[in-house]
C-alpha positions as a Python dict, from the first residue, in 0.01 Angstrom:
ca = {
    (1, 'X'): (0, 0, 0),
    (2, 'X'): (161, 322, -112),
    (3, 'X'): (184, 646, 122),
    (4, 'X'): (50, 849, -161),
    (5, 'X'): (-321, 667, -83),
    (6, 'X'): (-262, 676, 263),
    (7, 'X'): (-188, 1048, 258),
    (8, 'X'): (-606, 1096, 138),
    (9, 'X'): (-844, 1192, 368),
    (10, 'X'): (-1016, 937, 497),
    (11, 'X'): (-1447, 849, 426),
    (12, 'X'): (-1561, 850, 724),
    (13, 'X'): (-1848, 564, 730),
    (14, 'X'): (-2035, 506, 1049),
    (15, 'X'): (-1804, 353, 1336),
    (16, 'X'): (-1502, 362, 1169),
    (17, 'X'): (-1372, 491, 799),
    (18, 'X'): (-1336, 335, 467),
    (19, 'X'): (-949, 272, 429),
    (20, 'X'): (-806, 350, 115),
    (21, 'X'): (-797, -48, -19),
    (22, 'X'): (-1138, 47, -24),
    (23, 'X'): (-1222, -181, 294),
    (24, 'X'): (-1410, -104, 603),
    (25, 'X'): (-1130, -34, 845),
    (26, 'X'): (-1299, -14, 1194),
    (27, 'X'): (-1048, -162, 1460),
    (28, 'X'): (-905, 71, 1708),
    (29, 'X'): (-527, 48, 1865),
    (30, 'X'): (-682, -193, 2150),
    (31, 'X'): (-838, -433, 1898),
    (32, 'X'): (-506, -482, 1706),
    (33, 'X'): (-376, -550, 2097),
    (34, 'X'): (-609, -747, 2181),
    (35, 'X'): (-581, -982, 1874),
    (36, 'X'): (-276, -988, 1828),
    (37, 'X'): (-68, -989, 2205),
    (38, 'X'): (142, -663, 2110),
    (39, 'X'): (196, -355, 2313),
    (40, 'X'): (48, -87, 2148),
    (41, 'X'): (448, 48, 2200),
    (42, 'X'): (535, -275, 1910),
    (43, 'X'): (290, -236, 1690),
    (44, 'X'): (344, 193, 1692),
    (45, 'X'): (720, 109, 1616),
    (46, 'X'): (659, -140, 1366),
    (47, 'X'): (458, 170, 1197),
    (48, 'X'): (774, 405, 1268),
    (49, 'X'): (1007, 125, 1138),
    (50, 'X'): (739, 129, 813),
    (51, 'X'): (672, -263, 845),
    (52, 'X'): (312, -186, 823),
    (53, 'X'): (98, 139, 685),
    (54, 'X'): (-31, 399, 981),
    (55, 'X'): (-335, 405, 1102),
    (56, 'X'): (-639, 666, 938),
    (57, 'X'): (-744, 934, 1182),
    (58, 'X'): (-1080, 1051, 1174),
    (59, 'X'): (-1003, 1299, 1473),
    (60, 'X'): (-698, 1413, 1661),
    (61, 'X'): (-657, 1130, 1869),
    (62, 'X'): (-830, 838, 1696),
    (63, 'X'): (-717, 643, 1457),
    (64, 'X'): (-880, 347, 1276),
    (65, 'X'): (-688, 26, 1132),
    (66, 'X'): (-821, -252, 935),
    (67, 'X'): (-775, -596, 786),
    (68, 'X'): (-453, -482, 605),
    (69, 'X'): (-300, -387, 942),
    (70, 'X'): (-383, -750, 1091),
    (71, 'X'): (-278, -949, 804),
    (72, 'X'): (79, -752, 821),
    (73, 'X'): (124, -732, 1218),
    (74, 'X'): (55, -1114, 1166),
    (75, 'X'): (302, -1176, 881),
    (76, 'X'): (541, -959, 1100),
    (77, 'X'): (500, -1163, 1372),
    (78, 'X'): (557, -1471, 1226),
    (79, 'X'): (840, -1419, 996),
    (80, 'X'): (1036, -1251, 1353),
    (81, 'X'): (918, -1509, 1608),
    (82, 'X'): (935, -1839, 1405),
    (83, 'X'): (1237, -1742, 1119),
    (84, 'X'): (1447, -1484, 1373),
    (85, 'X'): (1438, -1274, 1075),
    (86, 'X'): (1583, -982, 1197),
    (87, 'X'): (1354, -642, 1131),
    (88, 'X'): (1536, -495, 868),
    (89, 'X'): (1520, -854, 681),
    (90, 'X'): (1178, -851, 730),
    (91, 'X'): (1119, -486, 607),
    (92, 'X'): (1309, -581, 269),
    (93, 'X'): (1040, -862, 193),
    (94, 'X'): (773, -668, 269),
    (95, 'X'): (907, -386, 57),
    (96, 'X'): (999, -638, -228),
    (97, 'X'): (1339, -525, -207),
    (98, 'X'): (1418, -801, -432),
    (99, 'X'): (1151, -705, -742),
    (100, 'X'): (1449, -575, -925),
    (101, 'X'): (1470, -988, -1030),
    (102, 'X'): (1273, -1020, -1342),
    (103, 'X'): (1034, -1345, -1331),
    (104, 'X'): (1247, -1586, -1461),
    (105, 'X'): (1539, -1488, -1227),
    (106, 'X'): (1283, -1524, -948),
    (107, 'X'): (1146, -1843, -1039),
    (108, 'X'): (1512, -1943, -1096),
    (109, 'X'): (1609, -1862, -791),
    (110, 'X'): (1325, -2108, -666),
    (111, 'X'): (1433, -2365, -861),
    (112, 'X'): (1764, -2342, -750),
    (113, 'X'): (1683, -2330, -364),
    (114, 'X'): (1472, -2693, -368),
    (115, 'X'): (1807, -2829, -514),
    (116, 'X'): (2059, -2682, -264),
    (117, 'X'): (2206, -2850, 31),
    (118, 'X'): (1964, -2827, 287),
    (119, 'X'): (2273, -2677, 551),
    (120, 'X'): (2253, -2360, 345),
    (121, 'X'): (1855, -2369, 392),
    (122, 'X'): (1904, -2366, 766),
    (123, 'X'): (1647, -2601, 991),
    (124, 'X'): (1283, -2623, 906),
    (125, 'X'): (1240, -2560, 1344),
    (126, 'X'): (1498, -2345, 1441),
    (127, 'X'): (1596, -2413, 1786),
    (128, 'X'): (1606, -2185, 2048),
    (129, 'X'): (1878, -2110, 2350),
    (130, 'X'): (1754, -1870, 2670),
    (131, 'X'): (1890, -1524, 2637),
    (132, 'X'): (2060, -1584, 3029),
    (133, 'X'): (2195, -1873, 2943),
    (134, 'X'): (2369, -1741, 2647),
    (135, 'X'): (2511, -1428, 2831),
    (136, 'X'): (2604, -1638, 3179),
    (137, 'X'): (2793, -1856, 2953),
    (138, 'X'): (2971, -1613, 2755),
    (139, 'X'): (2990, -1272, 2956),
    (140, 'X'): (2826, -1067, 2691),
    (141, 'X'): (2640, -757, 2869),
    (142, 'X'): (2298, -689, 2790),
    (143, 'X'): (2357, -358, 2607),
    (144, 'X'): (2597, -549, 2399),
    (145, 'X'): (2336, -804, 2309),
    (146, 'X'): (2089, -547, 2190),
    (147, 'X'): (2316, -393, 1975),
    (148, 'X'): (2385, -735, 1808),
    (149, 'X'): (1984, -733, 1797),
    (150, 'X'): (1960, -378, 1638),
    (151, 'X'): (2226, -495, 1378),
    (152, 'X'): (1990, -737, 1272),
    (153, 'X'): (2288, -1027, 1353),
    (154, 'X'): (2184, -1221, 1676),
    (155, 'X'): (1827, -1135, 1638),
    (156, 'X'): (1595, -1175, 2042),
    (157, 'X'): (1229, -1253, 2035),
    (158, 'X'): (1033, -1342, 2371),
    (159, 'X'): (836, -1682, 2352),
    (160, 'X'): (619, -1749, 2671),
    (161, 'X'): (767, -1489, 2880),
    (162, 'X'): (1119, -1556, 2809),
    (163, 'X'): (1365, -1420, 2582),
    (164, 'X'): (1542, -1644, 2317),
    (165, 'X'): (1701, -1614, 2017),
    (166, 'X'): (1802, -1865, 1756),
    (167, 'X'): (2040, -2128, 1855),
    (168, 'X'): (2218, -2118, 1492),
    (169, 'X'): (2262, -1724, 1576),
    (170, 'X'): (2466, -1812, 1901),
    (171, 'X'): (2774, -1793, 1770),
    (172, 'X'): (2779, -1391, 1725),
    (173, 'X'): (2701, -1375, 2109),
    (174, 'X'): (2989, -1648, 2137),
    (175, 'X'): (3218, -1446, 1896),
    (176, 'X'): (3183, -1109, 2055),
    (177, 'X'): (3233, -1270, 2426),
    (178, 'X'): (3574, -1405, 2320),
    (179, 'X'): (3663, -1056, 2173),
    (180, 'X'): (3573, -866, 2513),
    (181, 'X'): (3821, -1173, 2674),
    (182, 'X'): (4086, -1075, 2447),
    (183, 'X'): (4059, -660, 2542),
    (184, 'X'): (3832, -531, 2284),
    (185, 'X'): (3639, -413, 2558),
    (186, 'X'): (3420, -61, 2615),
    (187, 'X'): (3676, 74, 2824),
    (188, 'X'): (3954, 43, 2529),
    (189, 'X'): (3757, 229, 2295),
    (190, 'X'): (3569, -87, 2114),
    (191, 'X'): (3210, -169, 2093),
    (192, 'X'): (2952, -344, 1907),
    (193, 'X'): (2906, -85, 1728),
    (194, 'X'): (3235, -174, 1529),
    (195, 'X'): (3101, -500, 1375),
    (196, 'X'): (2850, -267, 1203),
    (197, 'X'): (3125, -240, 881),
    (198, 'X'): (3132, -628, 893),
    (199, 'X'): (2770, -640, 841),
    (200, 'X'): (2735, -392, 594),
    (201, 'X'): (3037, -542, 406),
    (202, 'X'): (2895, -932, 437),
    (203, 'X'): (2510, -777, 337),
    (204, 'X'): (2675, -581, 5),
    (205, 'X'): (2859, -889, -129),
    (206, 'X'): (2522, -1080, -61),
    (207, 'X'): (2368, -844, -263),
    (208, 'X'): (2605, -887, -566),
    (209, 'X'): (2615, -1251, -532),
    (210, 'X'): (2249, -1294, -605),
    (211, 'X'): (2236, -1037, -833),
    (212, 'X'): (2559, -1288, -1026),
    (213, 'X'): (2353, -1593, -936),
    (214, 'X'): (2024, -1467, -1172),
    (215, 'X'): (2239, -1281, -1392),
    (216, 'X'): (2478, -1554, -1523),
    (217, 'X'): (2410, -1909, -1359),
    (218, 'X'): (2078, -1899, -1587),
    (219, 'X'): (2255, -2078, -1847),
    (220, 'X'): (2291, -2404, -1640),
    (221, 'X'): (1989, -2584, -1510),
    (222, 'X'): (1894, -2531, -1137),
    (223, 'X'): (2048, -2845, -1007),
    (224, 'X'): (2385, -2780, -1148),
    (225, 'X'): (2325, -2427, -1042),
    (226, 'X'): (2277, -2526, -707),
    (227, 'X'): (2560, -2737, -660),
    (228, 'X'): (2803, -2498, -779),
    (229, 'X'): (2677, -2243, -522),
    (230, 'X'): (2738, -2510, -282),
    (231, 'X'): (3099, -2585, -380),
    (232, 'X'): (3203, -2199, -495),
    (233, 'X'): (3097, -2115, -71),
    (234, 'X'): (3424, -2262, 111),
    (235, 'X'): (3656, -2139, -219),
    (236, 'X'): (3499, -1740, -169),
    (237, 'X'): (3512, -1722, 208),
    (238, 'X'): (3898, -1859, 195),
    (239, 'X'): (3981, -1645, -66),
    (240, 'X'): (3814, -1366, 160),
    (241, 'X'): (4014, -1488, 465),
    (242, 'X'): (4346, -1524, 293),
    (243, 'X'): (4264, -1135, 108),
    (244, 'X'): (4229, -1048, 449),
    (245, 'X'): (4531, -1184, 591),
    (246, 'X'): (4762, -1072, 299),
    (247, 'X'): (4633, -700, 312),
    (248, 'X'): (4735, -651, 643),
    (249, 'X'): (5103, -836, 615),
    (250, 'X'): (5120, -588, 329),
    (251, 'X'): (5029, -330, 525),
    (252, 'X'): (5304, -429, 781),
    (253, 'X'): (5575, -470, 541),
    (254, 'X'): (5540, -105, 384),
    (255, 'X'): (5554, 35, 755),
    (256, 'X'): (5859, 178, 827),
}
């Protein structure tokens, strides 16, 4: 739903006002609580975050919602709490970030993922780990954990009254609790805050390798597709850990 239609004034029809998909939208902020579990605090930031169209307002402080806003906060909900797909990831589907594929790259791209290697498809139930376990066992603070959540990396959701994230994410908790034990700590001028170029580095190259996959692995069927992705994955991330290495022994040699 574009912000253009959302920006008309709304028809106001009886108890409530006709939204503009043309539905009856006649839920207040406490129905979309109520049927969903969220604070009205989530489901206002999932509106700032724009994972789901504001509300109409047929007076200063009332606002009206509708199917639309149900059918995403549910969507939402489901995609964060049973795939630990971080916001940001989730924001990107919703926004079809990934429309730029024509239809045959897309279907491609489908055809492709029920031949890969089911490792690279992750678990079909992702287990979970407590969020005090995982910070009792590796010293990670709390503010350090919700910066790994706000990077979209170690992504926390809160199932029955306690918070958990994805076991498979553990090892970013597990990573950044062995660099605090080897000094990268707060007090030396490091935080979380740093792995933010990592991210942004690993999510461009992502980018650019699906963009390659559409563009040019098209000329081999799926399955052979597929199974060089599979076999190209330990060759790039050595070449990227060997690039690595030799750019800073370079670095060191030209010091004088």
């Amino acid at each position: 739903m574009s912000v253009a239609l959302l920006e008309r004034a709304p028809t106001v029809d009886g108890d409530g006002v006709v939204g503009p998909d043309g539905a009856r939208w006649n839920l207040r902020m406490k129905d979309l609580c109520e049927a969903t579990g969220l604070q009205r605090q989530a489901i206002h930031f999932y509106i700032k975050e724009g994972l789901m169209p504001p509300g109409l307002k047929s007076s200063r402080n009332m606002a009206w919602y509708g199917q639309v806003h149900l059918d995403r906060l549910t969507l939402v909900r489901r995609l964060q709490h049973e795939r630990f797909l971080p916001l940001k990831a989730i924001k990107a589907v919703l926004d079809g970030e990934h429309e730029h594929f024509g239809a045959s790259q897309r279907a491609f791209i489908s055809d492709v993922k029920r031949h890969v290697d089911r490792h690279l498809l992750g678990p079909e139930r992702l287990e979970t780990i407590p969020v005090a376990t995982l910070l009792a066992k590796t010293g990670v603070s709390e503010a350090d954990l919700a910066e790994l959540d706000r990077l979209g990396v170690a992504p926390v959701v809160e199932r029955d009254g306690e918070r958990v994230l994805a076991a498979e994410d553990a090892w970013a908790v597990e990573t950044l609790g062995e660099l605090r034990a080897l000094g990268f700590t707060d007090e030396a001028g490091f935080g979380v805050r740093d792995l933010a170029m990592y991210e942004e580095l690993v999510s461009q190259l992502f980018e650019r390798e699906m963009a390659m996959i559409a563009e040019r692995l098209v000329r081999f069927s799926p399955a052979d597709a597929a199974r060089m992705v599979e076999r190209v994955l330990p060759l790039a991330h050595r070449f990227i850990e060997r690039y690595h290495e030799t750019k800073i022994r370079r670095f060191f040699a030209a010091w004088e």
